[in-house]
Backbone bond lengths (Angstrom), bond angles and torsions (degrees), N, CA, C in turn:
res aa  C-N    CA-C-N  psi(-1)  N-CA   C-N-CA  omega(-1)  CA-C   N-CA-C  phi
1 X - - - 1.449 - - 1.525 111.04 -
2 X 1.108 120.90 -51.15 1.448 136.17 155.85 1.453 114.75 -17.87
3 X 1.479 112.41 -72.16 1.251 105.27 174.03 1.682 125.69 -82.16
4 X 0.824 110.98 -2.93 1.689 110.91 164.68 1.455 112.70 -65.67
5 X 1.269 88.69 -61.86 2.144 99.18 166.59 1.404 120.28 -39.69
6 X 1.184 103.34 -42.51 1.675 111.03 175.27 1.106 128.25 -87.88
7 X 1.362 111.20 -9.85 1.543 113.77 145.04 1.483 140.58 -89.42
8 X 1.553 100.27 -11.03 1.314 116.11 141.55 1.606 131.13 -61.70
9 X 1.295 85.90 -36.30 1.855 87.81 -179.41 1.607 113.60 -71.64
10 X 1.782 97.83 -37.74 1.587 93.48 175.22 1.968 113.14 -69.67
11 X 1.313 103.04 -22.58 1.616 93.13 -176.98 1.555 101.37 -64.84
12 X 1.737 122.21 -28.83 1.790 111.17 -170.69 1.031 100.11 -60.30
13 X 1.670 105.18 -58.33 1.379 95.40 -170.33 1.640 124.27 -61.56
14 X 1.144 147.79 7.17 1.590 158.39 -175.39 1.472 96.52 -100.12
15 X 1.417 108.36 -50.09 1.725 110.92 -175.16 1.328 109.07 -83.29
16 X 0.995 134.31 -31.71 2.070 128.76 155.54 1.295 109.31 -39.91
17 X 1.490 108.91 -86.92 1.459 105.78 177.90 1.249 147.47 -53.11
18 X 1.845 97.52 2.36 1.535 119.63 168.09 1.476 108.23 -99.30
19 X 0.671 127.74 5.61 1.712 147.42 -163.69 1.460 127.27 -132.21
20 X 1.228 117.17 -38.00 1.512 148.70 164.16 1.462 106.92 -27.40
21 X 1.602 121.27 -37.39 1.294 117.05 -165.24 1.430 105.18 -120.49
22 X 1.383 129.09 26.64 1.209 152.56 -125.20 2.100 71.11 -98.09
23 X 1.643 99.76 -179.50 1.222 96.24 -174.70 1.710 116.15 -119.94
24 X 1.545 103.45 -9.59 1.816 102.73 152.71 1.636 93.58 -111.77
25 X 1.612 79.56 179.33 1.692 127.28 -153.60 1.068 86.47 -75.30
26 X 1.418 130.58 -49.01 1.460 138.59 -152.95 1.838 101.42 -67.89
27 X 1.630 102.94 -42.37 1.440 105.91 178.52 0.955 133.48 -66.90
28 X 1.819 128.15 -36.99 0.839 143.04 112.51 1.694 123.89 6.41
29 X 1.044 143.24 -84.54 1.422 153.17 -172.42 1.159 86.19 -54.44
30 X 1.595 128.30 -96.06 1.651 123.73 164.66 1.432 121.98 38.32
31 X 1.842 85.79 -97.21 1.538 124.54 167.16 1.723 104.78 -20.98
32 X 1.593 105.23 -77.17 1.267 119.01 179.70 1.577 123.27 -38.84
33 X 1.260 98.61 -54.53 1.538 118.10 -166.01 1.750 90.63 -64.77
34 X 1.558 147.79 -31.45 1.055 128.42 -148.72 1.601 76.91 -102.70
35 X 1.253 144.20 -53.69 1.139 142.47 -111.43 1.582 80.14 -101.78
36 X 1.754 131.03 -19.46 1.289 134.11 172.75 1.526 102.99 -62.59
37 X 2.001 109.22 -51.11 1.535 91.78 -159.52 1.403 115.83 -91.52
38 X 1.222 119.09 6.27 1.223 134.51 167.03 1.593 130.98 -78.66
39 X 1.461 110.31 -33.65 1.217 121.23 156.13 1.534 117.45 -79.66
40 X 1.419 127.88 -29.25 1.233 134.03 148.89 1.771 126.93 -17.68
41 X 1.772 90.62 -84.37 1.364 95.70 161.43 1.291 137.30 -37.99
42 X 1.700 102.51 -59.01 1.371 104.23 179.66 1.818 122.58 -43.61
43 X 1.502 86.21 -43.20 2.100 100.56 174.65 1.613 89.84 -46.94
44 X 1.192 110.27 -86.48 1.052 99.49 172.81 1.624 150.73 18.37
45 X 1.338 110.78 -92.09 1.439 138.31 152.57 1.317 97.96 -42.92
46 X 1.103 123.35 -95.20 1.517 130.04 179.80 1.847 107.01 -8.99
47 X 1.147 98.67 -85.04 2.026 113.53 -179.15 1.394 116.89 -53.65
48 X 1.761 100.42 -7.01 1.798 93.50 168.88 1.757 113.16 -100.21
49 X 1.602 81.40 -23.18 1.807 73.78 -173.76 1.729 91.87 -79.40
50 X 0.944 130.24 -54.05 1.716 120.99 174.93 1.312 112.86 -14.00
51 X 1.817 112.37 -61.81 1.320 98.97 -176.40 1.771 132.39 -84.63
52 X 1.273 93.31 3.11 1.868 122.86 159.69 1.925 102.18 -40.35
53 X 1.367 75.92 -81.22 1.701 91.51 -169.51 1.257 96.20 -49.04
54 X 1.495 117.59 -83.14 1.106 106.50 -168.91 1.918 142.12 -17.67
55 X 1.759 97.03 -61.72 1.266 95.19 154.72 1.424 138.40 -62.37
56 X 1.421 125.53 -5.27 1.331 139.16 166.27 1.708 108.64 -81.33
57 X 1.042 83.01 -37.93 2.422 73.30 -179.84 1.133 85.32 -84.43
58 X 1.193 164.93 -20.56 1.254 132.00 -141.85 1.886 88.29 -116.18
59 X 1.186 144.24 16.36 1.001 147.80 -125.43 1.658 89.12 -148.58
60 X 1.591 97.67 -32.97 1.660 111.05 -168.69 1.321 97.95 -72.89
């Protein structure tokens, strides 16, 4: 499930910055708003598997 999501997150972020220069305001915000929750997640993902490992060496 994890990685489905995270390939969703990489499509926001692909479709923001394809969109980003869009030609209303409205598209724009959009743009923003996906390319926010998409980089979001990824933090996300990222700061959980960090604390994965972490608690696994320290376990050693």
């Amino acid at each position: 499930m994890k990685t489905r999501l995270g390939i969703v997150a990489v499509l926001f972020v692909v479709m923001g910055f394809g969109m980003i220069h869009g030609g209303s305001l409205i598209m724009e915000r959009i743009a923003i708003g996906l390319m926010g929750t998409g980089i979001v997640y990824l933090l996300y993902l990222l700061l959980s598997q960090k604390k994965k490992e972490d608690s696994s060496e320290s376990a050693e």
